[in-house]
N, C-alpha and C positions, 0 to 999 in steps of 0.2 A: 654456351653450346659445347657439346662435349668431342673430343676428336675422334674425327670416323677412319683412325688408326688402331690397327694392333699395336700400338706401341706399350701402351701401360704393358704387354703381355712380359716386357724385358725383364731378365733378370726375374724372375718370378720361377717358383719351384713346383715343379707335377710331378708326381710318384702314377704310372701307370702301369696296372695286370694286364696279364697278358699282352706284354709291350713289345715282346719278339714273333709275335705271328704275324702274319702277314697284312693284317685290317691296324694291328698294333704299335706293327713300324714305320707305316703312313703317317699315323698319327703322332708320335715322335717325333719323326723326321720333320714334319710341320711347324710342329711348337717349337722346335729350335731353330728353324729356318726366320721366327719371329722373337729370337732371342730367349728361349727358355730354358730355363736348367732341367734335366731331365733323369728321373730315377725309374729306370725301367726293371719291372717286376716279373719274374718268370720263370718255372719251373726248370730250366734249361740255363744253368748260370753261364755257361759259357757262347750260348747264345744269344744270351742278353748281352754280357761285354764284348764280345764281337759287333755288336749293332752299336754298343755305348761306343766306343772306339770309333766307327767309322762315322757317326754323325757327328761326333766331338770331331774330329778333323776336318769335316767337313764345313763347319758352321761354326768352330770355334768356341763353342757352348759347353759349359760342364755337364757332361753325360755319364753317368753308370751303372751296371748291373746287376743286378741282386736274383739269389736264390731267395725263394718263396711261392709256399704252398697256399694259395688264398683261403683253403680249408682250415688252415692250423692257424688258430689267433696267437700260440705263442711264438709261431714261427712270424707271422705278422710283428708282434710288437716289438722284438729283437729286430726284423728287417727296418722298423720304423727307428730304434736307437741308430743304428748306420747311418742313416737317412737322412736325421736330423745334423748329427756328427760328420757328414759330409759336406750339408746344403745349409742345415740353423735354422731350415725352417721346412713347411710345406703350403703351398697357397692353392696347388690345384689337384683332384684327384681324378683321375678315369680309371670308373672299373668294367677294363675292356676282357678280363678273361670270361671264359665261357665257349660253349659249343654244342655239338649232339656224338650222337655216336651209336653205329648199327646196333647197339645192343638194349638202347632203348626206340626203337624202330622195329613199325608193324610191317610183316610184309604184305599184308592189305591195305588197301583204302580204307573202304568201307566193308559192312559183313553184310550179305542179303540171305537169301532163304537158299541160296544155291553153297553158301558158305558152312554150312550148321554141322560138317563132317569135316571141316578144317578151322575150327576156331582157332586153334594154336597157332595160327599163323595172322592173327589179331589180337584185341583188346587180351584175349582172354590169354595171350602165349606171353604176354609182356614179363618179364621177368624184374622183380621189384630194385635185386641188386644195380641193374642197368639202369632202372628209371631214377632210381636215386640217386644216383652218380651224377647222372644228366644235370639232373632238379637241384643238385646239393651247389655242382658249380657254377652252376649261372645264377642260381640264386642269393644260397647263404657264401657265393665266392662274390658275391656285391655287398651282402651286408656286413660280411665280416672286416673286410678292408676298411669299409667306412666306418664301425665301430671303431677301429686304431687309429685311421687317419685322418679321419673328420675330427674325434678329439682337438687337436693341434691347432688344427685351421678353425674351430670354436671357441678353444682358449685365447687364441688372437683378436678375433671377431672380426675376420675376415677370408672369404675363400668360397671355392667353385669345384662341384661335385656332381660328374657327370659319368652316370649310366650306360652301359651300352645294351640296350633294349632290340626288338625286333617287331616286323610288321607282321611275324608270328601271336604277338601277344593283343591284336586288336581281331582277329580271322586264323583263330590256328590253322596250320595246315594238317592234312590227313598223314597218316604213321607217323606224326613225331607229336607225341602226346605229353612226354615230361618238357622237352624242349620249350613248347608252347606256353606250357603251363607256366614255367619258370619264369620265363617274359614278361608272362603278363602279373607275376607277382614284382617282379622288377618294377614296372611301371604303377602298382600300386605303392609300393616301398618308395620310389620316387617323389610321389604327389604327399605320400605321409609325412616324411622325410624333412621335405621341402617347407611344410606348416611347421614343424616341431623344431625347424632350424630361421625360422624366417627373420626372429627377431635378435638373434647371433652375428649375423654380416655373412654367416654362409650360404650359398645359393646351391638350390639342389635340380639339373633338368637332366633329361636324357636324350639318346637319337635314337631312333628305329630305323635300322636298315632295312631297304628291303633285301630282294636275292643279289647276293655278293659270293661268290665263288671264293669255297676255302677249305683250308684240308679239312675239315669237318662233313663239308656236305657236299664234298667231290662225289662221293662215291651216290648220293643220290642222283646227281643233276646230266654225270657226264660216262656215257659208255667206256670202260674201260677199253674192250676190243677196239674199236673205232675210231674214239677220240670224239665222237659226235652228241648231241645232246640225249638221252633217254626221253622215253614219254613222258615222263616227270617234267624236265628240263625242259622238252616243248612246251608243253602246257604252260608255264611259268613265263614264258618267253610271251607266247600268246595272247597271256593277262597283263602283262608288263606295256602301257603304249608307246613305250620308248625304244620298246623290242630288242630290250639287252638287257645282261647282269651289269650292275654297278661296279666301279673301280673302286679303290680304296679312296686312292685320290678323291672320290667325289663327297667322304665326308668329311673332308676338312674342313672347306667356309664354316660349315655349321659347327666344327668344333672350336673352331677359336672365336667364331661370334657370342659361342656359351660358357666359352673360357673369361673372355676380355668383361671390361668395366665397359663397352659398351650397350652390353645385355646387365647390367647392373639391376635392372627390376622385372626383370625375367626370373621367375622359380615356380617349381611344380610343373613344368612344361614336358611335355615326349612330342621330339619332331619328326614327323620320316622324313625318309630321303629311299624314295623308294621307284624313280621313275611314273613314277604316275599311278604304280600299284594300287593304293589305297581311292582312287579317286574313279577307277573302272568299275561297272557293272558286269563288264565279259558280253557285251553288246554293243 
């Protein structure tokens, strides 16, 4: 029987993107709290060693922070020589960078026949430099990490490579069209991923959050003036039957059950954690 501990998780090496935002440091702070050495990856090097720092004291753990552009694979495989010349190895990946950003976002919903004299404030006004932005980092800011640092953990023939997906990529939501998109390529690259790596010792799954408040999609969910939720953010709240945004906190279980040897024949998987999101008709 195998042990229904996190322990194997000790001592064991994760290189995480976007390890200093706020969904990032959760997740961090977690894996060390169960013994893991941690290289936190993030455009903000002083905000990553600020975070390295405070969890290494707090947990005792070797923690530190790297500058890294998930876009640049040469800035990747240089971040990845430190890495290794730090830690000697790497056993787990999360590629948590990613986000949206008002400039690929519609200010409609939808267009009907009352719309046809303001298209530009739709599909039709999207501006491609934004959408690409969106689509390049969550998408090719997942594949390219794992091109650097899946290598390592397949030369070994052993390791754990986890996604951070959204419940965007199963039911896009309206105005954010590259965001969606990109998800849901996420979670195809996953399941691909996952076959092309299966017979290596590496495992490949992802999470799907659902709505988790973050500086990314503050500015949709919550009225500036007010501090109250927007129509957007009711609605959401509404479909939600748990009738809240998620904490960070609340994807951790699921991150160290698809970290550990105890998910050992788990791959190709996307799990939400969505409060019940995915599981409503809105009836």
């Amino acid at each position: 029987m195998k042990n229904n501990s996190f322990e194997d998780l000790k001592d064991k090496v994760c290189v995480i993107t976007g390890g200093a935002g706020v969904i990032g440091a959760s997740m961090v702070e977690v894996l060390a709290s169960a013994g893991v050495k941690v290289a936190i990856l993030d455009l903000r090097e002083e905000v990553a060693s600020e975070l390295a720092n405070k969890i290494q004291a707090k947990y005792n753990v070797e923690c530190c922070g790297f500058a890294t552009n998930v876009l640049d694979k040469a800035t990747l495989t240089e971040t990845k020589k430190e890495v290794i010349k730090k830690f000697g190895k790497v056993d787990i990946l999360i590629n948590g960078a990613g986000g949206n950003s008002p400039e690929a976002t519609t200010k409609l919903e939808t267009l009907d026949a009352d719309s046809v004299d303001k298209l530009e404030e739709g599909f039709f006004g999207l501006k491609m430099e934004g959408f690409q932005k969106v689509f390049d980092l969550n998408f090719i800011g997942t594949l390219l990490p794992t091109m650097v640092f899946g290598e390592e953990m397949v030369k070994r023939g052993s390791g754990s490579v986890v996604n951070i997906s959204s419940m965007n990529s199963y039911k896009p939501l309206t105005k954010i069209p590259a965001y969606s998109a990109a998800k849901a390529a996420v979670n195809n690259f996953t399941e691909w991923l996952a076959v092309h790596f299966a017979k290596t010792g590496v495992r490949v799954n992802a999470i799907a959050p659902g709505f988790f408040l973050t500086n990314q999609n503050r500015f949709l969910l919550i009225d500036e003036k007010t501090g109250g939720l927007t129509p957007r953010g009711q609605k959401i709240i509404s479909n939600t039957p748990m009738a809240k945004y998620g904490e960070p906190e609340d994807l951790q279980g699921t991150l160290l059950f698809l970290t550990s040897d105890i998910s050992s024949f788990i791959t190709g998987i996307v799990i939400p954690v969505d409060g019940g999101y995915s599981a409503f008709g809105g009836v």
